[in-house]
C-alpha positions as a Markdown table, in Angstrom:
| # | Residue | x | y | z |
|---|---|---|---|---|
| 1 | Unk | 0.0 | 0.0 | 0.0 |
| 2 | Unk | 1.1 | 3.4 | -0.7 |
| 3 | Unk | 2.0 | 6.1 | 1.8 |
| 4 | Unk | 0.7 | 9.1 | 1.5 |
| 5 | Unk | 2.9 | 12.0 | 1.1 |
| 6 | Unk | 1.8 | 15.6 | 1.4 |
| 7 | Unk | 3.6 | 18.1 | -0.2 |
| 8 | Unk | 3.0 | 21.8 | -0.9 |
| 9 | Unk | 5.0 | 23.8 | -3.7 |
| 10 | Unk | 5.5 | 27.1 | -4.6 |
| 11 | Unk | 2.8 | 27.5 | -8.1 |
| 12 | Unk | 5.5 | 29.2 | -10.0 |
| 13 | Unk | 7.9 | 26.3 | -9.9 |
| 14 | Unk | 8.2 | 25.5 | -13.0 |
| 15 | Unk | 7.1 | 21.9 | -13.5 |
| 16 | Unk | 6.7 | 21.3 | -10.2 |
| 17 | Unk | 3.2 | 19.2 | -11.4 |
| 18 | Unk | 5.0 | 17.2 | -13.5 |
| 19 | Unk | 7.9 | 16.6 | -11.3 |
| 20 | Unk | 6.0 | 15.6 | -7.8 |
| 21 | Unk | 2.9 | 14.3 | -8.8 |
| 22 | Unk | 3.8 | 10.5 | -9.1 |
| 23 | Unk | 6.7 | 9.6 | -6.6 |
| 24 | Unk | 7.6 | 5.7 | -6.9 |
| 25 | Unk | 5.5 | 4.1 | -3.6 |
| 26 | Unk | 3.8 | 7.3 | -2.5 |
| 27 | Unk | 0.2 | 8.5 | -2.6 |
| 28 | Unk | 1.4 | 11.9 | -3.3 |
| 29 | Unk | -1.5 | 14.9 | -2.4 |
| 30 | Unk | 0.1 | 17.9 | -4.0 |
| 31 | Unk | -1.0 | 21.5 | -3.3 |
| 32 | Unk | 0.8 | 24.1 | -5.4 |
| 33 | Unk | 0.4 | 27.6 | -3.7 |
| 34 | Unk | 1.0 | 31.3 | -4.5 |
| 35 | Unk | 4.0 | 32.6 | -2.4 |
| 36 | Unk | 1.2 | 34.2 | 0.1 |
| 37 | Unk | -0.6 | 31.2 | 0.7 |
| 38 | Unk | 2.7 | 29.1 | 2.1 |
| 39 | Unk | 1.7 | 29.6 | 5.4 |
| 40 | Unk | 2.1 | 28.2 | 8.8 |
| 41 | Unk | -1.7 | 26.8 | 9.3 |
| 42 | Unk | -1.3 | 25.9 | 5.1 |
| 43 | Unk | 1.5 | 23.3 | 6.2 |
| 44 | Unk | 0.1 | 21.6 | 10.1 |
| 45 | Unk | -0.1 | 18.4 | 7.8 |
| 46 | Unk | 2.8 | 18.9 | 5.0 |
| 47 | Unk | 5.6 | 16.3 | 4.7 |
| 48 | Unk | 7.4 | 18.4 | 1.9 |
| 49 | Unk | 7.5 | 22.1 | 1.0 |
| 50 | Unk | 9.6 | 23.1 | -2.4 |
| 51 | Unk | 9.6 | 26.9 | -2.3 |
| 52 | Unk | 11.3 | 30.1 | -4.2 |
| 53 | Unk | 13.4 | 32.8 | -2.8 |
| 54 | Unk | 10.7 | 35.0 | -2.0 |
| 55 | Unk | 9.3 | 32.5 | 0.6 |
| 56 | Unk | 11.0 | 32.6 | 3.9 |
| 57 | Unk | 11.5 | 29.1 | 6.1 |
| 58 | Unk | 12.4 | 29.1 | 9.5 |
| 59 | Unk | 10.6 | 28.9 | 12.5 |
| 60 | Unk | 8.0 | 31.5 | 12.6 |
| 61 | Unk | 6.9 | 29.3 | 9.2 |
| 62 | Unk | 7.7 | 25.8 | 10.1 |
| 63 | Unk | 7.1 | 25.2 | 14.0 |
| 64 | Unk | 4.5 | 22.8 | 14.8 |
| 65 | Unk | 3.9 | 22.1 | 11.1 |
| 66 | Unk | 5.3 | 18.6 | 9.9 |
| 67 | Unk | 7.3 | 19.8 | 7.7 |
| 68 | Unk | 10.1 | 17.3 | 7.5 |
| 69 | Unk | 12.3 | 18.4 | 4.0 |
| 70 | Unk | 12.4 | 21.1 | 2.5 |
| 71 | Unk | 14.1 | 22.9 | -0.5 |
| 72 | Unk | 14.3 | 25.9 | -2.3 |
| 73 | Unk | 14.5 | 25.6 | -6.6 |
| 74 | Unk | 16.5 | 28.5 | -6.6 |
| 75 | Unk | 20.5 | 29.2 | -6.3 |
| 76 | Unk | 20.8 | 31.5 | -3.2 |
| 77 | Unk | 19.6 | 29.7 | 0.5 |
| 78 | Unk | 19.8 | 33.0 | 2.7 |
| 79 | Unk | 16.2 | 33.3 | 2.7 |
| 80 | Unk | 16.2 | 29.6 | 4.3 |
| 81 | Unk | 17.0 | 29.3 | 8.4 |
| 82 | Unk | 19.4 | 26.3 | 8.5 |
| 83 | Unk | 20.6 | 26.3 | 11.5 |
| 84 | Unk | 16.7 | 26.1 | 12.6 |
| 85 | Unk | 16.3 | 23.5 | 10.1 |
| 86 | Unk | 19.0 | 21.6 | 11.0 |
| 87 | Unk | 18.6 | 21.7 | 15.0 |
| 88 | Unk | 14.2 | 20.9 | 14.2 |
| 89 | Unk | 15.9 | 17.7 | 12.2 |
| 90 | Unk | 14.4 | 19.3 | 8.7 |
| 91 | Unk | 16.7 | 18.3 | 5.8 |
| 92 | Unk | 17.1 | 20.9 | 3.6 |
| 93 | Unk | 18.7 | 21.9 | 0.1 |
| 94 | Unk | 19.3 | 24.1 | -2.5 |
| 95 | Unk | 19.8 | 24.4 | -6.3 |
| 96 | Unk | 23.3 | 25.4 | -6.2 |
| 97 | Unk | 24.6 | 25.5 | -9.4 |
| 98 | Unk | 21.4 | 25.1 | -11.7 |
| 99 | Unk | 21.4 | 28.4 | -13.7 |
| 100 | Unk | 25.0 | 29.0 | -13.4 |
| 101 | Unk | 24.6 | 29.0 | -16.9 |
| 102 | Unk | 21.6 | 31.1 | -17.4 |
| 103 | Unk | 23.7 | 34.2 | -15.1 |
| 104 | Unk | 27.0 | 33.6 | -17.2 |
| 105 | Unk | 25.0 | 34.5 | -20.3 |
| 106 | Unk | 23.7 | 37.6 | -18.5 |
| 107 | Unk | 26.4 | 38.9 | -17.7 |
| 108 | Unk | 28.4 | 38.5 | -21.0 |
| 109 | Unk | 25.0 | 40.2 | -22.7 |
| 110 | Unk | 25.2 | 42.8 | -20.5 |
| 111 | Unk | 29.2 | 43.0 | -20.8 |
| 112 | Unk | 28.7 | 43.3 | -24.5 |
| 113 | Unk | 26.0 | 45.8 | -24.2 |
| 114 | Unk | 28.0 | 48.0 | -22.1 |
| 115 | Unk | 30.7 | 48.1 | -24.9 |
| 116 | Unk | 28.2 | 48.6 | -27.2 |
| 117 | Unk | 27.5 | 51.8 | -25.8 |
| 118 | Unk | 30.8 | 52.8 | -25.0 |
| 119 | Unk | 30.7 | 52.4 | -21.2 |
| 120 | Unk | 33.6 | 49.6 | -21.7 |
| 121 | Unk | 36.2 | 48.3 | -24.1 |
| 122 | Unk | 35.7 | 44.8 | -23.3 |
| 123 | Unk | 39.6 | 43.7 | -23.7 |
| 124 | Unk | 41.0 | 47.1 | -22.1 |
| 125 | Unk | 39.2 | 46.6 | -19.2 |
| 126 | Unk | 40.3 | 45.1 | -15.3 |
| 127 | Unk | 37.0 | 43.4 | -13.8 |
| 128 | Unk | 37.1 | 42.9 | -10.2 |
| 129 | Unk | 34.5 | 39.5 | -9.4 |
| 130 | Unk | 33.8 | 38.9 | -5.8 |
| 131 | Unk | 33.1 | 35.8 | -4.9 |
| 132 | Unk | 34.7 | 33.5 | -6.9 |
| 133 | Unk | 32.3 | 30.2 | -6.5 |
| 134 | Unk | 30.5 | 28.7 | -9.8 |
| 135 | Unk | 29.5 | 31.6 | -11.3 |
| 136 | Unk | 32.2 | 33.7 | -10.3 |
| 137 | Unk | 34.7 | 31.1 | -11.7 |
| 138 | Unk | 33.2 | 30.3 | -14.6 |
| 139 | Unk | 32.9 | 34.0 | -15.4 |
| 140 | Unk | 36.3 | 34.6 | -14.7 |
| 141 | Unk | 37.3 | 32.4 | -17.4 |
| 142 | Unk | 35.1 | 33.6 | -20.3 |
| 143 | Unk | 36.7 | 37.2 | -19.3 |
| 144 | Unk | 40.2 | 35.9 | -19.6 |
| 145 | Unk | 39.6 | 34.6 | -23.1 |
| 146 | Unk | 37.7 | 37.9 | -24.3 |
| 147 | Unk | 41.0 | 40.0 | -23.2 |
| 148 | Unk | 39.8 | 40.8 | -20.0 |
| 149 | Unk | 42.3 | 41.6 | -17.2 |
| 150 | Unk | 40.8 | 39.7 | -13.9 |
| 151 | Unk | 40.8 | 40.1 | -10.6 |
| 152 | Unk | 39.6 | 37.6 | -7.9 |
| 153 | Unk | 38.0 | 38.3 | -4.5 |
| 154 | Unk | 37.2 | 35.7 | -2.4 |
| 155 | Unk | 38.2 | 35.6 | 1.2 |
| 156 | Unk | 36.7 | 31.7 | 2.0 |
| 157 | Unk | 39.0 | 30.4 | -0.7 |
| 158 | Unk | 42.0 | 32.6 | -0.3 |
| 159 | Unk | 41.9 | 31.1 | 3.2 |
| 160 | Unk | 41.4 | 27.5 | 2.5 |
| 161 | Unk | 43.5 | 27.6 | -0.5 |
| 162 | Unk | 45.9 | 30.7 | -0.1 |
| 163 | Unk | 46.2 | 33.8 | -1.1 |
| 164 | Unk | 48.0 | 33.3 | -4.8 |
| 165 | Unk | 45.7 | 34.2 | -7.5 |
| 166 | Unk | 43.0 | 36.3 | -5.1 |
| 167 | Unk | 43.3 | 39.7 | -4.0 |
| 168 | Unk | 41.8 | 42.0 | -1.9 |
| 169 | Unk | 38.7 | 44.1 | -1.9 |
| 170 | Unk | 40.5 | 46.9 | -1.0 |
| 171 | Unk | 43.1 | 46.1 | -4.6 |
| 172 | Unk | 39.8 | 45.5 | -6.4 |
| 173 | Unk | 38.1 | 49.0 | -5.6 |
| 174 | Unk | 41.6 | 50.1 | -6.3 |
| 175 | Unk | 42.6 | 48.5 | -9.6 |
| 176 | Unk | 39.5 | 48.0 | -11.2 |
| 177 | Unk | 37.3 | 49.4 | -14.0 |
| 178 | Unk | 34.5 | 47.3 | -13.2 |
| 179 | Unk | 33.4 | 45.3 | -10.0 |
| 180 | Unk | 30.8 | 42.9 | -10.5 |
| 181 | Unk | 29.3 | 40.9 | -7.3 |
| 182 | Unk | 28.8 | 36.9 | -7.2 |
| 183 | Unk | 28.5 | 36.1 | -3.4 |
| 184 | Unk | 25.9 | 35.0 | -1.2 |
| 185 | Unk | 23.9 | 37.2 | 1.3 |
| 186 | Unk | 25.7 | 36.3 | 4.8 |
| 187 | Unk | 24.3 | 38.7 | 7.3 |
| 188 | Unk | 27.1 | 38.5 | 10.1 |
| 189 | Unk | 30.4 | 36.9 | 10.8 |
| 190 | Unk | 33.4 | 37.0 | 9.7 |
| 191 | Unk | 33.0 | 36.6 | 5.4 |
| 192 | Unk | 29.7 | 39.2 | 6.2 |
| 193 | Unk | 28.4 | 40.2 | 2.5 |
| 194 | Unk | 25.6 | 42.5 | 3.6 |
| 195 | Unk | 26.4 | 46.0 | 2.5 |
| 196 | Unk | 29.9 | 44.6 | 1.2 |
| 197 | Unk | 29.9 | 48.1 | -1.0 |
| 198 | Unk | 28.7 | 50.7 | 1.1 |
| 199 | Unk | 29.4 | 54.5 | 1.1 |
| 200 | Unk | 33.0 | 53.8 | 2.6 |
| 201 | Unk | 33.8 | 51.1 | 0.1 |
| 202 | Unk | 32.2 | 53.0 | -3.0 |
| 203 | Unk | 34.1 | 56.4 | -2.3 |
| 204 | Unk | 37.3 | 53.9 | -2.0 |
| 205 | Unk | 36.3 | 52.8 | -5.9 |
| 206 | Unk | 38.4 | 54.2 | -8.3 |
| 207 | Unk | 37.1 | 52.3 | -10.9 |
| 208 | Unk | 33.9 | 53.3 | -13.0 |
| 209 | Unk | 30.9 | 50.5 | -12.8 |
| 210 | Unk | 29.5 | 48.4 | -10.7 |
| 211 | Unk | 27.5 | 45.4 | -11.3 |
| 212 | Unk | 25.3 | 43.1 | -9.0 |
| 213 | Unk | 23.9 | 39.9 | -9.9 |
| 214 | Unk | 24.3 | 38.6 | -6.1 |
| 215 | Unk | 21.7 | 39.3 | -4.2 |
| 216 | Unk | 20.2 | 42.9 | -3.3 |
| 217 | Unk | 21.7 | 43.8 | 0.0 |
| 218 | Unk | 25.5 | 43.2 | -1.0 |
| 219 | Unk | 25.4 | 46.7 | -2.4 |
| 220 | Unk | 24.0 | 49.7 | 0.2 |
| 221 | Unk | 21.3 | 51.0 | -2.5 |
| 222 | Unk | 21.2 | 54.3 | -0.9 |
| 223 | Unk | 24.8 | 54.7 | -0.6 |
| 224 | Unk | 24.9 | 53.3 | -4.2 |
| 225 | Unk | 22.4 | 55.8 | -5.3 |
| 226 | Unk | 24.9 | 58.4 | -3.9 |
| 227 | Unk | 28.0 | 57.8 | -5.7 |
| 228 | Unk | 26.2 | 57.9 | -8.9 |
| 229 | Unk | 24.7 | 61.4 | -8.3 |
| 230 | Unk | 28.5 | 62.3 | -7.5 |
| 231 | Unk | 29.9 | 61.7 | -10.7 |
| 232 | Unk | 28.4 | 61.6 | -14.1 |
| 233 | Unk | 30.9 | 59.3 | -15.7 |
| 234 | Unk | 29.5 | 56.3 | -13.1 |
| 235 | Unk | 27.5 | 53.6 | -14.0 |
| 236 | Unk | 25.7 | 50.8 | -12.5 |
| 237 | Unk | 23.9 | 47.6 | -13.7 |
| 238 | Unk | 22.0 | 45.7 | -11.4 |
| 239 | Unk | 19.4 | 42.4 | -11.5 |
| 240 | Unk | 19.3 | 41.9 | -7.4 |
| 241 | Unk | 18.2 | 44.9 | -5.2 |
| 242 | Unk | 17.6 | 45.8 | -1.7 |
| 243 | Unk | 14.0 | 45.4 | -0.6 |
| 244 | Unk | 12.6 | 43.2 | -3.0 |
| 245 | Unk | 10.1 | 43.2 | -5.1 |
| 246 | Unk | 10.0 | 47.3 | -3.5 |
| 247 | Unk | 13.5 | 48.7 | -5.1 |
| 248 | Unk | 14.2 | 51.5 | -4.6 |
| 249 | Unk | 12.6 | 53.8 | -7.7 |
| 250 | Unk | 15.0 | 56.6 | -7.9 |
| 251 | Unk | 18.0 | 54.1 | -8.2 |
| 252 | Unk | 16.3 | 51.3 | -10.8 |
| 253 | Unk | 15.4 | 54.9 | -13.1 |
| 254 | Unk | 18.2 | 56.7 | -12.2 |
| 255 | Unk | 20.1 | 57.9 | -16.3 |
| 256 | Unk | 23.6 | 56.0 | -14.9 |
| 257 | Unk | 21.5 | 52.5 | -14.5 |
| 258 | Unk | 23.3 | 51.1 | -17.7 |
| 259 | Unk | 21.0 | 48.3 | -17.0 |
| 260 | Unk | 18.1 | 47.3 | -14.9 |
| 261 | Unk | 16.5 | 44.2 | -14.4 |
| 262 | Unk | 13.7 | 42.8 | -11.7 |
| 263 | Unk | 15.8 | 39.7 | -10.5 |
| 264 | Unk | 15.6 | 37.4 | -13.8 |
| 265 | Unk | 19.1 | 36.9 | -14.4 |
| 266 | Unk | 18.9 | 33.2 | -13.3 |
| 267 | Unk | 15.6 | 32.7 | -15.2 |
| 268 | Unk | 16.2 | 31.4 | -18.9 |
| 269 | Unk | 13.7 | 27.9 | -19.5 |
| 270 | Unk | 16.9 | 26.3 | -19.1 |
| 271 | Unk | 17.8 | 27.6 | -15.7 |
| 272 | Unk | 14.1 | 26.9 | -14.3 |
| 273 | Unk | 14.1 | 23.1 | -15.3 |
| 274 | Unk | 17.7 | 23.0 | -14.1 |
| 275 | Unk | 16.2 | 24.2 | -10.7 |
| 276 | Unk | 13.4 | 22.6 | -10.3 |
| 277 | Unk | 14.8 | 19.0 | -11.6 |
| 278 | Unk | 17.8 | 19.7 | -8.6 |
| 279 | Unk | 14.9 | 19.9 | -6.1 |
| 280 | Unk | 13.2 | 17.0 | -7.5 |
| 281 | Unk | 16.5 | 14.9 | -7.1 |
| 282 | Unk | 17.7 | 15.8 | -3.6 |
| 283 | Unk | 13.5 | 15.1 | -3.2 |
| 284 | Unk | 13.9 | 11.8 | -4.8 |
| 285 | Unk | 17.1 | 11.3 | -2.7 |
| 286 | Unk | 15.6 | 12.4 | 0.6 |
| 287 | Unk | 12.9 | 9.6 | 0.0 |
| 288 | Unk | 15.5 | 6.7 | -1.0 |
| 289 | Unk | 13.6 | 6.3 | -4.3 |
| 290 | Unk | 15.1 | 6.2 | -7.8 |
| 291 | Unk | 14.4 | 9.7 | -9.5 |
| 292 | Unk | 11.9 | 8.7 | -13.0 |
| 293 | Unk | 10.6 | 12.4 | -14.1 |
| 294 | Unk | 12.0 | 13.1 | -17.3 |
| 295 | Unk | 11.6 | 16.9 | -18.4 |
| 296 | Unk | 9.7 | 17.9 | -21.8 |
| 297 | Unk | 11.7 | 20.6 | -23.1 |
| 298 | Unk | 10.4 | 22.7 | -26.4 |
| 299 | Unk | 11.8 | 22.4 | -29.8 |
| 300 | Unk | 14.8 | 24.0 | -29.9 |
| 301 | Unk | 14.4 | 27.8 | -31.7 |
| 302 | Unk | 15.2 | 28.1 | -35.7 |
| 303 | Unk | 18.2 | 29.1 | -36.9 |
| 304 | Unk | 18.5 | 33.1 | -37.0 |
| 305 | Unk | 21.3 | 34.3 | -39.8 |
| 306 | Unk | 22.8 | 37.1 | -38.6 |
| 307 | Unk | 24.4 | 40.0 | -40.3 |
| 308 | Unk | 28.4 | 40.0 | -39.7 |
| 309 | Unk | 30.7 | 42.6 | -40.9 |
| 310 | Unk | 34.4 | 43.1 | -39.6 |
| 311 | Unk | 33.9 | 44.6 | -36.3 |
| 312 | Unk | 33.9 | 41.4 | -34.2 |
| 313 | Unk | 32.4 | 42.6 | -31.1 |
| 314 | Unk | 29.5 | 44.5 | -32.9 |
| 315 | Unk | 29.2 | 40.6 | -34.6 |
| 316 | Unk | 28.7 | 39.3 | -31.2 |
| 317 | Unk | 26.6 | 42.1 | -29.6 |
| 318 | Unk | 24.5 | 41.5 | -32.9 |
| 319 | Unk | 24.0 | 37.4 | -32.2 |
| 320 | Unk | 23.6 | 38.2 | -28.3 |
| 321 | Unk | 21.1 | 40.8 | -28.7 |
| 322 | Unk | 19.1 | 37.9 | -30.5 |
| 323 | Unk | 19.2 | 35.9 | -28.4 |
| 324 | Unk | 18.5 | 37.7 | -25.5 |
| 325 | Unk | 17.4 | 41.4 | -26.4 |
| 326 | Unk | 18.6 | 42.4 | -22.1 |
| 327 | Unk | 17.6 | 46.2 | -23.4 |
| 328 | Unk | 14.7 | 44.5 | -23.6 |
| 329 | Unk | 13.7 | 43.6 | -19.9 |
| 330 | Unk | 15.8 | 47.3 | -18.6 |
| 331 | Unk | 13.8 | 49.2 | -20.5 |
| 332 | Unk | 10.7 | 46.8 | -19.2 |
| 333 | Unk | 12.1 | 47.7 | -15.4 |
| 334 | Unk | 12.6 | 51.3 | -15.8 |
| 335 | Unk | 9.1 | 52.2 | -17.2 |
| 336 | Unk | 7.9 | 51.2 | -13.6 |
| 337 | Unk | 9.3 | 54.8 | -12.5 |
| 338 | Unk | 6.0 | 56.6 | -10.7 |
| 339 | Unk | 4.4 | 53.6 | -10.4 |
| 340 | Unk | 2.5 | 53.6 | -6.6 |
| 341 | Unk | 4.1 | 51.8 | -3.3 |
| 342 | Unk | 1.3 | 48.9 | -4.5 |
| 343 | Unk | 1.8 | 49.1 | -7.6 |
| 344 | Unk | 5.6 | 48.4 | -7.8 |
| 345 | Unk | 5.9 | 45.0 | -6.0 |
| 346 | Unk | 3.2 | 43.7 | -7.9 |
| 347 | Unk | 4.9 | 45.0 | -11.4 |
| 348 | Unk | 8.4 | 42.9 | -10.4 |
| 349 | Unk | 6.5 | 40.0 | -9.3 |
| 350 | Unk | 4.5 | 39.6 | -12.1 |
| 351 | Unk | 7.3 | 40.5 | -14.3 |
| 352 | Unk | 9.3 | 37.5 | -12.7 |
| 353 | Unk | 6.3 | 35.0 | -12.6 |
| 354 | Unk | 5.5 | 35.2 | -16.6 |
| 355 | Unk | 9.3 | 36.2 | -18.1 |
| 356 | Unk | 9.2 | 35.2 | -21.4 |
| 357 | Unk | 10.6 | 31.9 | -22.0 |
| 358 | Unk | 14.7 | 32.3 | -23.2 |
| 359 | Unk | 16.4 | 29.4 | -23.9 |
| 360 | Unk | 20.0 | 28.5 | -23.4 |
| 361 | Unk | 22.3 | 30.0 | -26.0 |
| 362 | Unk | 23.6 | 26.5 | -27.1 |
| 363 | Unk | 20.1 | 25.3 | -27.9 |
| 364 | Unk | 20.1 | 28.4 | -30.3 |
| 365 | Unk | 21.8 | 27.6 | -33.6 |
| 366 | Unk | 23.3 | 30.9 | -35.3 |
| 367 | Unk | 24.9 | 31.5 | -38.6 |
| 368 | Unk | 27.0 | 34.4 | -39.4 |
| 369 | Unk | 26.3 | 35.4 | -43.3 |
| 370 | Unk | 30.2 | 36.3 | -43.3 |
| 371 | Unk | 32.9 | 33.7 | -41.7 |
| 372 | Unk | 35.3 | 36.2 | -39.9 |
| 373 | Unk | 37.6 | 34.4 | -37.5 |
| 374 | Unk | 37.9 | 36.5 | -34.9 |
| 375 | Unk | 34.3 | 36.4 | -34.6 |
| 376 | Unk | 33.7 | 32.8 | -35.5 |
| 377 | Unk | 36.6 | 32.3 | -32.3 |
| 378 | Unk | 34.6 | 34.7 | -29.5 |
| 379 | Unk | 31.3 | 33.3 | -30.6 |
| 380 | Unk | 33.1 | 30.0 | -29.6 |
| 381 | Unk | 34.2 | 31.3 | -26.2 |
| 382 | Unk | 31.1 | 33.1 | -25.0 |
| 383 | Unk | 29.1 | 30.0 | -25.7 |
| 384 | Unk | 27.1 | 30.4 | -29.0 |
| 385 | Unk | 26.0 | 28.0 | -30.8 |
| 386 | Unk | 27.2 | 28.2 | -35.0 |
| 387 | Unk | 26.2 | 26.1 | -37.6 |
């Protein structure tokens, strides 16, 4: 006879139906709720709760439910209390890793955007990435092989593995162009990351852009909003902000925002399954049963020919742009300017829950109408897919 199993997921996961709805010797009951729904009296009877970042779990949530696993199908954990968890005996996990591809191709649209409009010169300039994990490393990569001078920041590492190859954030805000943050929200201690830029560390910042595809409160918004108004020549790109889904208007619309997004960077098709298929398997493993869901992807796009001429980076800015038009969503974002205090949240929400499906650039074939190698070897780097 089949136990039953009750488990509640977040509605937007996507294919969370598909995933949990037949588990291997289970009589699985599944409730998929809005974000506002996951409540405490919601899960008194839940075995299993799969939510997204913007639910928190810890105790105010989870005491007296009976709750036993639960996991998040997204990247970051810091909106997850695991020392709670832990202590209460509820296993835990998160998709670490999943859209690691889905940021990296983010951030080299956006790289390429910014050198599109003259902000950068993609191979004379020294990025400065803190937090040097999947993303982080993977990123610093790329950057090497587009002419990139790169500087590491990662303190965890530096310590466990020495300090060869890392340097400080004090070097970084000295020596680079561009800093771009990769790190987890860690509210105290000694590797902290709230407010890691704040007014002292930005007027420390020699350099001329800053980037954050962390999470929100690794850059002081207010202070952030500051240094922009204090030099013209500044610029800022960000897809995480303080006070989700509430940022702060003035900064999102502000004419030095190269670039603003409402939290999507993680969320091609590719990315979402990726997330949602890590839950499903630490799921599958929590339960000591054999994992069977196989995901139904869509076709894979068309081919799109595009237009090449001899300027190599306008080539790949070109076949990027495609791809992902990341104007696109900014100009999405900052059209929300004057919208009311109720208004707002529900705009970035919405925007998040129904993003337009983007697929992984190497399920994208391409064709330049003109072989140049230069292009033809970047293309190759950056991850594009030419036929």
């Amino acid at each position: 006879m089949s136990q039953p199993l009750h488990i509640v997921a977040d509605a937007h996961i996507w294919g969370a139906e598909a995933a949990l709805a037949h588990l291997p010797g289970f009589d699985v009951r599944l409730q998929l709720l809005e974000n506002q729904q996951i409540t405490r009296q919601a899960l008194i009877n839940t075995d299993i709760l799969l939510t997204r970042s913007a639910t928190r779990v810890n105790e105010q949530l989870l005491a007296g439910t009976s709750v036993r696993f639960a996991a998040t199908a997204t990247i970051g954990d810091d909106h997850y209390d695991k020392q709670w968890l832990e202590t209460n005996g509820i296993t835990w996990a998160n998709a670490a890793g999943s859209s690691t591809g889905s940021v990296i191709e983010y951030m080299l649209a956006l790289l390429l955007d910014l050198h599109a409009h003259g902000m950068i010169i993609i191979p004379q300039t020294t990025i400065g990435i803190v937090g040097v994990g999947r993303i982080g490393s993977a990123l610093a990569g790329i950057c090497k092989k587009l002419g990139m001078q790169v500087l590491l920041n990662d303190p965890p590492r530096a310590k466990a593995e020495g300090a060869e190859g890392f340097s400080s954030l004090s070097q970084l805000l000295a020596q680079a162009d561009l800093i771009t943050l990769h790190t987890p929200l860690i509210g105290e201690g000694e590797y902290a990351t709230r407010h890691l830029l704040d007014q002292q560390q930005l007027a420390a910042f020699s350099g001329k852009g800053i980037i954050n595809a962390a999470r929100g409160s690794c850059v002081d918004n207010e202070a952030l909003l500051a240094w922009l108004n204090g030099d013209n020549s500044r610029f800022a790109a960000l897809d995480c902000w303080e006070h989700e889904p509430r940022p702060l208007p003035e900064l999102f619309h502000h004419p030095q925002m190269a670039i603003a997004t409402p939290h999507i960077a993680g969320h091609s098709l590719d990315g979402k399954a990726a997330n949602t298929l890590f839950a499903y398997n630490a799921l599958c493993h929590f339960l000591q049963i054999d994992p069977a869901w196989q995901m139904q992807m869509p076709p894979a796009p068309l081919l799109a020919n595009i237009v090449s001429t001899n300027d190599t980076w306008r080539n790949l800015h070109h076949a990027v742009s495609t791809l992902y038009p990341l104007a696109d969503d900014s100009e999405s974002m900052k059209s929300w300017f004057g919208l009311s205090d109720c208004e707002l949240p529900h705009a970035f929400t919405c925007y998040r829950r129904h993003y337009p499906m983007r697929r992984a650039w190497q399920h994208c074939p391409l064709h330049f109408t003109t072989a140049y190698a230069e292009t033809e070897r970047l293309a190759d780097v950056i991850g594009l897919n030419l036929v």
